[in-house]
C-alpha positions in Angstrom: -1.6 8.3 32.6 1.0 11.4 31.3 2.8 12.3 34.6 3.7 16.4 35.4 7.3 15.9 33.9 6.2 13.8 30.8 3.2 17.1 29.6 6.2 19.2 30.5 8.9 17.3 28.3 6.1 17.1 25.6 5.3 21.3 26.2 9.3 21.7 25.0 9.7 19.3 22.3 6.5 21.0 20.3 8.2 24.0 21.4 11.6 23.1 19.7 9.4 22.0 16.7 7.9 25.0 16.3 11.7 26.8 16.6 12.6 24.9 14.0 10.3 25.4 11.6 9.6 28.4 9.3 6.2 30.0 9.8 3.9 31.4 6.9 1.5 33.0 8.8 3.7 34.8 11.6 0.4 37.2 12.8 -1.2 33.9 13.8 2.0 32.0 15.1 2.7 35.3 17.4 -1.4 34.9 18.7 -0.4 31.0 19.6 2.6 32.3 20.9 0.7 34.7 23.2 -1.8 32.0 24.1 1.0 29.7 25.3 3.0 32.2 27.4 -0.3 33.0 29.2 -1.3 29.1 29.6 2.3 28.9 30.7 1.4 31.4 33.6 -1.1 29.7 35.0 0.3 26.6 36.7 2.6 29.1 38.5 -0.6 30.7 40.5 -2.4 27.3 41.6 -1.2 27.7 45.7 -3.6 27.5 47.9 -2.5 29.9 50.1 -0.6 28.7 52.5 3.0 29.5 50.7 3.9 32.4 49.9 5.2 32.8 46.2 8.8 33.1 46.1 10.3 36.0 44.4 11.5 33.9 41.9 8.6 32.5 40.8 7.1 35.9 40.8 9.7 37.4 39.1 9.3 34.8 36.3 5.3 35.8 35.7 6.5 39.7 35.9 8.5 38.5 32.4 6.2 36.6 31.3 3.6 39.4 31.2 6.4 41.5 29.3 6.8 39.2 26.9 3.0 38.7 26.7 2.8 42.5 26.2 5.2 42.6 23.7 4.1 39.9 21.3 0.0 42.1 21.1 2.3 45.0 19.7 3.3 42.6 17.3 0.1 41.5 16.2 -0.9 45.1 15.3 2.3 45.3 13.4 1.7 42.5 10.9 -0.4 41.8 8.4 -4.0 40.3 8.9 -3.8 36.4 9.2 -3.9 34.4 6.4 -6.9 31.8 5.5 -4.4 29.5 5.4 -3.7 26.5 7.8 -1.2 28.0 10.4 1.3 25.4 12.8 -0.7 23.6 15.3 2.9 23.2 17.1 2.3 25.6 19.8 -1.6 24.7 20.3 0.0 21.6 21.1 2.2 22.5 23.7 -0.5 24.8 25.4 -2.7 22.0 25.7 0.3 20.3 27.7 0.6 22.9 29.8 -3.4 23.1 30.3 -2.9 19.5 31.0 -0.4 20.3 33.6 -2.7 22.7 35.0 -5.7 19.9 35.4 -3.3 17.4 36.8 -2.4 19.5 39.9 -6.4 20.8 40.7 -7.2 16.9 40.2 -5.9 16.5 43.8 -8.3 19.4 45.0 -12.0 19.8 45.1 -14.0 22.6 44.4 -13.7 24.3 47.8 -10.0 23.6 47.8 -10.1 20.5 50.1 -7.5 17.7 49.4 -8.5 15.2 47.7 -5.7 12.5 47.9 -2.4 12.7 50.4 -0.3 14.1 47.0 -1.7 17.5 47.2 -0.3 18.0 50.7 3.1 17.5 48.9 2.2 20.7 46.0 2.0 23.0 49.2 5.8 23.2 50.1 7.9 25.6 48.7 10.4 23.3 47.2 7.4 22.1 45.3 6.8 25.3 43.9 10.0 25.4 42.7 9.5 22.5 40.8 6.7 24.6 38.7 8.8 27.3 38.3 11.7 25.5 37.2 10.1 23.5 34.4 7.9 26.8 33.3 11.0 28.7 33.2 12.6 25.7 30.9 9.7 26.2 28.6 10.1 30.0 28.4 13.3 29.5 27.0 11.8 26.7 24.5 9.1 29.6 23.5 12.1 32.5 23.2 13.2 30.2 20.8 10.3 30.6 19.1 10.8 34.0 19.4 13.7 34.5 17.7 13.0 32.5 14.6 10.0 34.8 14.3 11.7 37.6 14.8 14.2 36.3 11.7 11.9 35.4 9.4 9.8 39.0 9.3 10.4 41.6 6.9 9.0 44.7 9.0 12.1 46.2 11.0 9.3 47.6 13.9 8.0 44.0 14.3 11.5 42.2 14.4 12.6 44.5 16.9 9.1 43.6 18.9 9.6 40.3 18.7 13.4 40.5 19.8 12.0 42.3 22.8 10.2 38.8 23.3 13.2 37.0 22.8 14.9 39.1 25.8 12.2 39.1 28.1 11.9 35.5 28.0 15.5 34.6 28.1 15.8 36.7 31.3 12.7 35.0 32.2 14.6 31.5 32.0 18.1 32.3 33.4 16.7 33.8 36.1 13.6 31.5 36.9 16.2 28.0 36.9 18.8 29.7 38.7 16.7 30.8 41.5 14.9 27.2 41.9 18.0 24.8 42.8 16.0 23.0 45.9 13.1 22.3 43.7 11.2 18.4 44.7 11.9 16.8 41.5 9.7 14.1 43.2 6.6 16.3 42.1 7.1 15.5 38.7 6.0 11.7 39.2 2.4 13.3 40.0 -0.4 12.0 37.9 -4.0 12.7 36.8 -6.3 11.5 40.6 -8.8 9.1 39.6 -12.1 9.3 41.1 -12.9 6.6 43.2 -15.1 4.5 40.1 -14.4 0.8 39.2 -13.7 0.5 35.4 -13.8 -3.9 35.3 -11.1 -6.0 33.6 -12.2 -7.0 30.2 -11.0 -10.5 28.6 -10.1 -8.1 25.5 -7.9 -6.2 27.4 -4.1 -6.3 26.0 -1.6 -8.2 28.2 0.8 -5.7 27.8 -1.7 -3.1 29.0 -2.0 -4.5 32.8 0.6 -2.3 34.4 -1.0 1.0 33.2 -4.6 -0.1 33.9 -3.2 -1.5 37.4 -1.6 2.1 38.3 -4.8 3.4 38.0 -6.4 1.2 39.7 -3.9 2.0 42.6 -4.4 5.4 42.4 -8.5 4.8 43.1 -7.7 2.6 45.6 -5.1 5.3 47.1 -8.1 8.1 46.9 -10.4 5.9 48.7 -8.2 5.5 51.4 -8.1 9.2 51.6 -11.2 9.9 52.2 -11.6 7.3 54.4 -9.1 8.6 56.5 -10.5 12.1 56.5 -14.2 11.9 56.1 -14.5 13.0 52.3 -16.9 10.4 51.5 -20.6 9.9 52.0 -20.2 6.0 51.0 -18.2 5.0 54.1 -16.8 0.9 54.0 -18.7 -1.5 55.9 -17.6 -4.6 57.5 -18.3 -6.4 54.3 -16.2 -3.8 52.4 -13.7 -4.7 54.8 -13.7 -8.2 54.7 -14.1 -8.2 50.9 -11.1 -5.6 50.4 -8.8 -7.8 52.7 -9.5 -11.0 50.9 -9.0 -9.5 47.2 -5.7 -7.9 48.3 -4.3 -10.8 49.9 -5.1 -12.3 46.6 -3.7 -9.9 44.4 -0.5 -10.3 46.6 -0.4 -14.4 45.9 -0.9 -13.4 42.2 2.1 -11.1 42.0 4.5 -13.2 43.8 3.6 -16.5 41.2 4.3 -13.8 38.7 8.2 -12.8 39.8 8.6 -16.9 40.4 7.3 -16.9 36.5 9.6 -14.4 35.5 12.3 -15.7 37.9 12.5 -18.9 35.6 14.2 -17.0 32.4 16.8 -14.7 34.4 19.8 -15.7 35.8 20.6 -17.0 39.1 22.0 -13.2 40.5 19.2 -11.6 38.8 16.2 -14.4 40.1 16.9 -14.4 43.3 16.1 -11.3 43.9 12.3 -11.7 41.9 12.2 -14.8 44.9 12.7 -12.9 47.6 10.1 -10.8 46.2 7.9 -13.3 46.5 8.5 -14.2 49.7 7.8 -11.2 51.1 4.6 -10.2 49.0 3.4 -13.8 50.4 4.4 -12.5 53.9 2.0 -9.4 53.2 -0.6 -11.6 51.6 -1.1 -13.8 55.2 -0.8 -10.7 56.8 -4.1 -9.1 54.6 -5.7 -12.5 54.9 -5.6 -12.3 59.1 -7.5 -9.0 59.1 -10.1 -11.2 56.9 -10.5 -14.1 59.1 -10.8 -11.4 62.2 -14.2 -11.0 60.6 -15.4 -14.0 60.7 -17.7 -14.2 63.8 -18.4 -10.4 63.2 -21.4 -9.4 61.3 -22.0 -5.4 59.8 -25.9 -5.6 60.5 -26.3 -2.4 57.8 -24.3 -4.8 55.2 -24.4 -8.0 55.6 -23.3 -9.2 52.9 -20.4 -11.2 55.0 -21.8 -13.5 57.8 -21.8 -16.6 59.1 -24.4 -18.8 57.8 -27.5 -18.9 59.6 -30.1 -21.8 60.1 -33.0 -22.3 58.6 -35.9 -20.5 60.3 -38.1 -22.4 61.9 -42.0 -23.7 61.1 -43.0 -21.3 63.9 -41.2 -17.9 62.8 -42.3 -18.3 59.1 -46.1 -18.5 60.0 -45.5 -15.9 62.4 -44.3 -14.0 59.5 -41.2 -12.8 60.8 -38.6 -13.8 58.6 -37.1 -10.7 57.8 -35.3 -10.4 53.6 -31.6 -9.1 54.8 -30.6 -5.7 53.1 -28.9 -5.3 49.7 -26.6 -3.2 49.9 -23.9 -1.6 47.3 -20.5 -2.6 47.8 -18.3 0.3 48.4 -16.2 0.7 45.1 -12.7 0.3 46.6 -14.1 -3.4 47.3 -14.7 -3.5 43.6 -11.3 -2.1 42.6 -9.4 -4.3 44.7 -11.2 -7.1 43.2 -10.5 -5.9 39.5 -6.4 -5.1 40.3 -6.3 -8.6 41.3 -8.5 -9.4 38.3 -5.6 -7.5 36.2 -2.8 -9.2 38.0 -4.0 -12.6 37.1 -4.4 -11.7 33.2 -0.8 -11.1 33.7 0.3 -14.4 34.7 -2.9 -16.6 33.3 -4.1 -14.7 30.3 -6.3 -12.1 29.4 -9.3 -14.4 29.9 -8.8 -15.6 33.9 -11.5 -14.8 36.0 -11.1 -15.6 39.7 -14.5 -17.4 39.4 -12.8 -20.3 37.3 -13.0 -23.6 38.7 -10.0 -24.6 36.9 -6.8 -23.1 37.2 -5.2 -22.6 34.0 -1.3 -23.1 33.2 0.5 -19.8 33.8 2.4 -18.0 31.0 5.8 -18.2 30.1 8.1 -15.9 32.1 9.2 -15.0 28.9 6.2 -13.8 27.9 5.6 -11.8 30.9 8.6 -10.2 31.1 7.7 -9.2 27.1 4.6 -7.5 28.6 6.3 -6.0 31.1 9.2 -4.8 29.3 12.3 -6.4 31.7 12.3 -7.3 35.0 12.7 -4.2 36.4 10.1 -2.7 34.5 8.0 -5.5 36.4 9.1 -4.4 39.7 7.8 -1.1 39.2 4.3 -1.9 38.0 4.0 -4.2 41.1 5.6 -1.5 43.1 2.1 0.0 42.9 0.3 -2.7 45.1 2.0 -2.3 48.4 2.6 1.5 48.3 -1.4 1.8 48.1 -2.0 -1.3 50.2 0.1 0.5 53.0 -3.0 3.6 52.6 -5.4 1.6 53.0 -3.9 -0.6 56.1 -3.8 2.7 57.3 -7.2 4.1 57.0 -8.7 0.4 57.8 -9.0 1.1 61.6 -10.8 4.6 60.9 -13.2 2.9 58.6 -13.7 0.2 61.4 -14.6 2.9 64.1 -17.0 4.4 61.8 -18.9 0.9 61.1 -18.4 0.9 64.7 -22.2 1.3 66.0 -23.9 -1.6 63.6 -21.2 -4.8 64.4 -22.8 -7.4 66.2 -21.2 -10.9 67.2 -22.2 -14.3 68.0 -19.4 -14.6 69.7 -20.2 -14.0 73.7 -16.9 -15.2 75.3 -15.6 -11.7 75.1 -18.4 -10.0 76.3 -18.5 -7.7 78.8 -20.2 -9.2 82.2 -23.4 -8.2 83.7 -25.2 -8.0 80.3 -28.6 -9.9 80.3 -29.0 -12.5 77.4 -31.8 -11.8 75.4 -33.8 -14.9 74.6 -33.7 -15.8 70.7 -31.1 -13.5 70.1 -28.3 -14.8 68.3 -26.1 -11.5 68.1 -25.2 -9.2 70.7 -22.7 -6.0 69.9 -19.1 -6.4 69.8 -16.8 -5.6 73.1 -13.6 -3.4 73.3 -11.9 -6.2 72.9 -13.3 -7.4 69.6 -12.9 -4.2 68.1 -9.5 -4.3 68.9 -8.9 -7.6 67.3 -10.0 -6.1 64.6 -8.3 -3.0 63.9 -4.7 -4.9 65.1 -4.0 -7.0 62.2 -3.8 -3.6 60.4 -0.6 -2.7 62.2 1.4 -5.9 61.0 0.6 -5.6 57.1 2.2 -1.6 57.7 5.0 -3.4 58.3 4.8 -6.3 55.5 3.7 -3.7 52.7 6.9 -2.1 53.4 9.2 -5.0 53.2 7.1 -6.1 50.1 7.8 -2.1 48.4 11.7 -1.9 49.4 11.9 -5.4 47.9 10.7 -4.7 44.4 12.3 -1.2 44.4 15.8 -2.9 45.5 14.8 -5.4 41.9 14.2 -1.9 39.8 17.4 -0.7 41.2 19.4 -3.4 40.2 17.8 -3.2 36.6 18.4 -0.3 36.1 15.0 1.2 36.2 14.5 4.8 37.6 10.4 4.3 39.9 10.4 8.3 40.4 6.7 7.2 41.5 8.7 6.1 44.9 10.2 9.4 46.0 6.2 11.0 45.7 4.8 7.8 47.9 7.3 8.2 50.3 6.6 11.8 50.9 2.9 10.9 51.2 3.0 7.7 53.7 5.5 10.7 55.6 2.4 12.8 56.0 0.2 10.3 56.4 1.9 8.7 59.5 3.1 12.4 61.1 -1.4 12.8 60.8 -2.1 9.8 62.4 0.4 10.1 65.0 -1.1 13.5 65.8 -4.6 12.1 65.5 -7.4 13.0 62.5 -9.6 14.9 65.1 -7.4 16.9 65.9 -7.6 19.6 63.2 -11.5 19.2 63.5 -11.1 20.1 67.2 -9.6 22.8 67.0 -11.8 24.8 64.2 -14.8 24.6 67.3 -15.1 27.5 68.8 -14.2 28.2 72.7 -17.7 29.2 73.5 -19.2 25.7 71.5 -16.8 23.4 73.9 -19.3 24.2 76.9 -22.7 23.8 74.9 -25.4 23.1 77.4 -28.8 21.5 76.4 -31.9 24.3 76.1 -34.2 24.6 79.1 -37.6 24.3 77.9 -39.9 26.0 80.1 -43.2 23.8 80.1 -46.4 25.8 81.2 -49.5 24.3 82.8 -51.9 23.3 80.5 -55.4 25.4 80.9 -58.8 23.2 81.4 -61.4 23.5 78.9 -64.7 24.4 80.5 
């Protein structure tokens, strides 16, 4: 997926394009012109309100609308357009810039709500900046323009309009990337949010295709989380979910760490040992993933149990009695699913296009050479694999929320723990889980926070050594910052606050109940 600085970089060079090449039909290159300077505006409005727009950036939409003004003079000026086929140069970069629009209200629903952690990181002013910085680069790019129009036309009245563009926008430029020197470059790592929707591994799926398909699948994976951590979703995880997601992560872990040994074999003994130490640590994280799996196993999610232990047979007795009772199916929440296909995708990287987990043969792994063909240099590598413990740490993080909502239908086996006092029903197998189970639960999270971010820093320290700029990093980093300063503060807490005073003392209606009259 195009990133905000790659539509941006692709915005200028069909911009520089269109500069440099001479225009038949200037009435309908000044209309695309006009078309682009407004798209160009638009990104620069998409706040939500809680910054205020800088004068800078304000300043550079005042120009813009000059400029904007200027070039529907010019289209009265000049002939009627041609039937002709005009430059499609300038449609192309306004359909960047519409693409940079659509990439920053992907992190937004239609009310405004956030969507993913990213668009708290579009509501600081630096990141505003950032907008205003790379708009302003383009409206020098479309002065540019400008001025080649302007050279090119016969009519003195319309080469003086269009020089009037050419000075509005240049003012527009100078003055829009001197004002914006503490823009968050980070912001320009931000790509299109995914929903939350599986899209399976195929066995015709290119090799060298994994670590695009396997971002995505983080980004799903780093929505989920999201909403799991705020409420935004109807489907919330289950115990199975949970179980499930642990498991396939701690596999997709294993995976990537026999894929740096693999890659490990064909570099150099400086530039291998730090693919092994890699590996160590994403083997650390996968034992950590795998404990929060194995907490489950005496725990049972009676609204989805997909996961339990196994049962015996029923007896003669409850069969004729006729109550044996068909347990629930239930859908799989879909970040269950996506972990299970990014592991999927890992292993066509080290097995082949055609490994399934389900094989009961493992098949000889690839060459390193081979892999690090895919993956275009070890560093390269890093980077893609990068993606798996930055959105493994979201998800360790929203696992205990998703664990108190499930909360109310976990039952055990298990009665050691049990609080005393409780009577033991006869027959019944399962009773609800104790304070203390649930807390065995939720504490394996808070080791694999740690582990995911030994298992990032390693493979960022193997980019860095390659060479390879992960701008990706600097965004996550600002994220997991908000995430953690939420969590610390609580995730009620904002909810708590919206009550009214006069709701915090609700008492329950007295309902006055009147003597019934006797029928005669």
């Amino acid at each position: 997926m195009a990133t905000l600085d790659e539509l941006f970089d692709t915005a200028g060079d069909r911009l520089r394009t269109a500069a440099a090449t001479s225009s038949q039909d200037r009435a309908t290159t000044a209309g695309h012109l006009d078309r682009f300077l407004s798209t160009l505006a638009e990104p620069l409005g998409l706040g939500d309100g809680e910054v205020t727009q800088s004068s800078v950036t304000g300043d550079l939409v005042f120009h813009l609308g000059r400029a904007s003004d200027a070039l529907q003079s010019v289209q009265h000026l000049l002939p009627s357009p041609a039937a002709g086929p005009a430059q499609s140069h300038l449609l192309d970069a306004s359909a960047a810039v519409d693409a940079v629009r659509d990439v920053i209200q992907s992190h937004r629903g239609p009310d405004r709500t956030p969507l993913s952690a990213y668009a708290y990181a579009l509501t600081t002013g630096p990141a505003h900046h950032y907008l205003t910085r790379r708009c302003a680069e383009l409206a020098w790019g479309a002065a540019q323009v400008a001025s080649s129009l302007a050279r090119d036309t016969l009519d003195p009245s319309a080469g003086a309009a269009f020089a009037d563009v050419h000075r509005f926008l240049s003012e527009a430029s100078v003055f829009g990337r001197d004002g914006t020197r503490d823009a968050d470059t980070a912001i320009g790592a931000l790509s299109l949010m995914l929903p939350v929707y599986p899209v399976q591994a195929d066995s015709a799926d290119r090799t060298q295709d994994v670590p695009a398909h396997l971002a995505e699948d983080c980004d799903r994976l780093s929505r989920a989380a999201f909403e799991t951590l705020h409420h935004r979703s109807d489907h919330h995880m289950s115990g199975s979910d949970l179980q499930q997601l642990a498991r396939w992560t701690a596999m997709q872990r294993l995976l990537a760490g026999r894929v740096l040994l693999r890659a490990a074999e064909e570099l150099p003994d400086h530039s291998a040992a730090g693919l092994r130490q890699s590996a160590v640590t994403l083997r650390e994280s996968a034992q950590a993933w795998q404990k929060s799996a194995t907490a489950w196993h005496r725990i049972v999610d009676i609204a989805d149990p997909r996961s339990h232990p196994k049962l015996p047979a029923p007896s003669y007795e409850i069969v004729r009695r006729g109550e044996v009772v068909r347990l629930p199916q239930v859908l799989p929440h879909p970040s269950s699913v996506i972990a299970r296909t990014a592991a999927v995708r890992v292993g066509q990287l080290l097995y082949g296009a055609g490994w399934r987990p389900e094989a009961t043969t493992r098949p000889d792994p690839r060459d390193g050479a081979e892999i690090l063909a895919d993956t275009r240099g070890p560093g390269t590598l890093a980077a893609a694999l990068y993606r798996l413990p930055a959105t493994g740490w979201q998800l360790a993080l929203a696992a205990p929320q998703a664990v108190s909502q499930a909360r109310g239908g976990l039952v055990t086996d298990v009665f050691e723990q049990q609080a005393p006092g409780l009577p033991r029903v006869k027959n019944h197998r399962f009773r609800p889980i104790a304070p203390q189970q649930l807390e065995a639960l939720t504490a394996p999270y808070k080791a694999i926070l740690a582990t995911e971010q030994a298992s990032a820093a390693s493979l960022l320290d193997i980019a860095a050594q390659a060479g390879t700029p992960v701008p990706r990093a600097l965004l996550d980093a600002a994220a997991h910052r908000g995430l953690a300063t939420a969590a610390a503060q609580g995730w009620t807490k904002a909810r708590k606050t919206a009550v009214r005073a006069d709701q915090g003392q609700l008492r329950p209606p007295q309902v006055l109940v009147r003597p019934r009259r006797r029928s005669l």
